[in-house]
N, C-alpha and C positions, 0 to 999 in steps of 0.2 A: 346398612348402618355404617358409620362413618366410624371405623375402631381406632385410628388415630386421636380423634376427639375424644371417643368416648374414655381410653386411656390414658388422655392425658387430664379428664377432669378426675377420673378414679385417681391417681396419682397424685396431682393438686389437692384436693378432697385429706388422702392422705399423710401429708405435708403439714395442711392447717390442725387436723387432731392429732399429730404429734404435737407440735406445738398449743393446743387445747389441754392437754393431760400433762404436760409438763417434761416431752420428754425427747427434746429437741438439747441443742450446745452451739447454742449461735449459730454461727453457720457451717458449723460441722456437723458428722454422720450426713447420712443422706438414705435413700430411698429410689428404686428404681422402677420400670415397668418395659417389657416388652409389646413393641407393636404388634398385633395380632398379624401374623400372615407377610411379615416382613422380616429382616434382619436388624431392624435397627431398636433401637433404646431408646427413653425418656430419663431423665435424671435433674437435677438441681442444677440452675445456677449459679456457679459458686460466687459467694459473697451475698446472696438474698436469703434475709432470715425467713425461718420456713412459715412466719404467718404473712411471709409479702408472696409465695408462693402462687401464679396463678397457671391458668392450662396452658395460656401462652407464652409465658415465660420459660418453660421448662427447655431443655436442650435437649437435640434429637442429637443421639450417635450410634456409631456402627459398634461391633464387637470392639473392637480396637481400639475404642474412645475416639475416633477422628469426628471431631462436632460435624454435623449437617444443618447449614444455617448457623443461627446467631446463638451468640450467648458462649459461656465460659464453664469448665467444668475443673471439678477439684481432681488431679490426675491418679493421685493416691488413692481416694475413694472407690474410683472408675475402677483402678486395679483390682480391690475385692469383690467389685460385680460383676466385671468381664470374666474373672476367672471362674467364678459359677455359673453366669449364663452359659461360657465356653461348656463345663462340664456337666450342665442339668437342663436339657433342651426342655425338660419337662416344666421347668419356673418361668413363671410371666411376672413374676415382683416378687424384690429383697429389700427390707428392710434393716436396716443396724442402726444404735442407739448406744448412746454412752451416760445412760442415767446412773444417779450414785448409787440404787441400789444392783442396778444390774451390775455396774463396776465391782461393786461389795464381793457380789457373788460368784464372779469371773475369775475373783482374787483367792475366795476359797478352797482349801488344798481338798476339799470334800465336793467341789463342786457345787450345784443344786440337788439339796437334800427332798427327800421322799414322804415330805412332812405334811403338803394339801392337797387339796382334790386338783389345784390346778398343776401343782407339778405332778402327778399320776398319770394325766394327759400327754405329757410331756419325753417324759423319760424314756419310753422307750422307740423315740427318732431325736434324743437331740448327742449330739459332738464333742467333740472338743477341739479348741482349736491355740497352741501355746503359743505366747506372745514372744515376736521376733522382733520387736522394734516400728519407728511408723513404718507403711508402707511404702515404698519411691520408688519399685523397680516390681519384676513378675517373678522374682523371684520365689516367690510366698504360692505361686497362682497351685503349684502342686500339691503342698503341703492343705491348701487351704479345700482344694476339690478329694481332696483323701478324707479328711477330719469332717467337712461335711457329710459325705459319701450322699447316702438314697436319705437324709434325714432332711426333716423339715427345721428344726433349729439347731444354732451352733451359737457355744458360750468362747468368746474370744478372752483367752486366758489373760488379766490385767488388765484387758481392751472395753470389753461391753458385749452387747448382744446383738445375733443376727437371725434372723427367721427368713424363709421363704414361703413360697407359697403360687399355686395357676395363675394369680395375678396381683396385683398391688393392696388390694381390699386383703385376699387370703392372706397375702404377708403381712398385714396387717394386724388382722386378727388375731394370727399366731404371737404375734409381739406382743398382745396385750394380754394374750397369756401367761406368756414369759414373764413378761414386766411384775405380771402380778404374783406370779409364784415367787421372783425374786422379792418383792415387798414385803412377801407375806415372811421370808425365810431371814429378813435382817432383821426383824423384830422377836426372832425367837433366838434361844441357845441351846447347841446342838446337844450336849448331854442330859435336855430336859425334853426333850421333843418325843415324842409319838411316832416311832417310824413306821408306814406304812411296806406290807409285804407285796413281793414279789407278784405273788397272785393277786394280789386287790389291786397293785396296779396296771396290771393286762386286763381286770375285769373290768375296772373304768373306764378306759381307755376303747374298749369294746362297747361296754354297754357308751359310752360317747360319740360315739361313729353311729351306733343304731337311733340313738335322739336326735343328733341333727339328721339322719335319712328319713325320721318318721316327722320331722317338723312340719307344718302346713308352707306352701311353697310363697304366702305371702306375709309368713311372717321371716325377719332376718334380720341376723346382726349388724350386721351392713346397710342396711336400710336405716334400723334406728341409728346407727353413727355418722349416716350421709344428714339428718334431718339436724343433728345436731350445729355439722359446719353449714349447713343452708342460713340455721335460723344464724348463728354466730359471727359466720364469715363467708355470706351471700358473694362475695366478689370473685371465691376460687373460681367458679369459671372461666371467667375473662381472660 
């Protein structure tokens, strides 16, 4: 198998359903992926909106951000995924996002409330991480590998959200978690809400892990969302 290819159409793939669901900012945030079995990186051309997005366009770099080959990358961005790649050898893809409701909830002094089934899932791997301004330097890269830590998502306090995951699809997916917990969590008010306990959210969260290991191995979330940009936006490939 060719896993350069294959992560960079996963990746592209990626790219076009952010931009599909609405949850792109021009040519900002971005999305990452690890080459299988190497050191280097896939990431965005900066300046191409994410539904011009294709495998070939993506820029390869090292830890470091030093591009390999062509193409331009946003150095700010590079900085919040070098610093988790640096500190979670275990991630093969990060995504972050600046939608308004994630912003919403990024902003809230309560954080993401314990209100749906999707945040139940959630809450006990996701972070926090408080807002120091844009990024420009590494100086964040501590702070930001601490606030993550072993979790799978992290809410950039004022900033937006960031998920990881084994590779580009997984981070993916996790976002659309997120995303939707936060959606679900700006349309309510927090002194009227339901809050789910402590225990019903470990029980979820377990019996969740046991549904998707008991799923059939040809059904997949990932599957149904690859068919979507095929039929939508047949070109990520290229």
């Amino acid at each position: 198998m060719d896993y350069e290819l294959e992560t960079r159409k996963n990746l592209a793939a990626v790219y076009r359903l952010l931009h599909h669901f609405g949850w792109d900012d021009l040519i900002y945030t971005h999305a990452s992926a690890k080459i299988p079995g190497t050191s280097n990186y896939l990431i965005n051309s900066f300046g191409v909106t994410f539904d011009e997005v294709t495998a070939s366009n993506l820029v390869k770099v090292d830890i470091d951000g030093n591009v390999h080959g062509e193409g331009t990358i946003n150095p700010a961005g590079f900085l919040i995924h070098s610093a988790i790649h640096k500190a979670r050898p275990d991630v093969g893809g990060i995504v972050h996002t600046h939608t308004n409701e994630g912003v919403a909830v990024s902003a809230d002094k309560d954080g993401l409330w314990p209100i749906s089934q999707k945040a139940s899932v959630i809450l006990n791997s996701l972070g926090y991480h408080d807002y120091q301004g844009i990024v420009i330097d590494s100086s964040e890269e501590e702070s930001l590998k601490n606030d993550l830590g072993n979790n799978n998502y992290l809410i950039l306090r004022n900033h937006g959200l960031l998920t990881v995951g084994k590779n580009a699809p997984h981070a993916f997916l996790n976002m659309r978690t997120l995303q939707k917990a936060c959606e679900v969590q700006v349309l309510c008010e927090y002194d009227r809400t339901i809050k789910l306990s402590e225990t019903l959210i470990k029980e979820n969260l377990d019996n969740s892990i046991k549904f998707r290991q008991g799923m059939p191995k040809t059904t997949s979330h990932w599957d149904a969302l690859l068919r979507i940009v095929k039929k939508n936006y047949p070109d990520y490939e290229n």
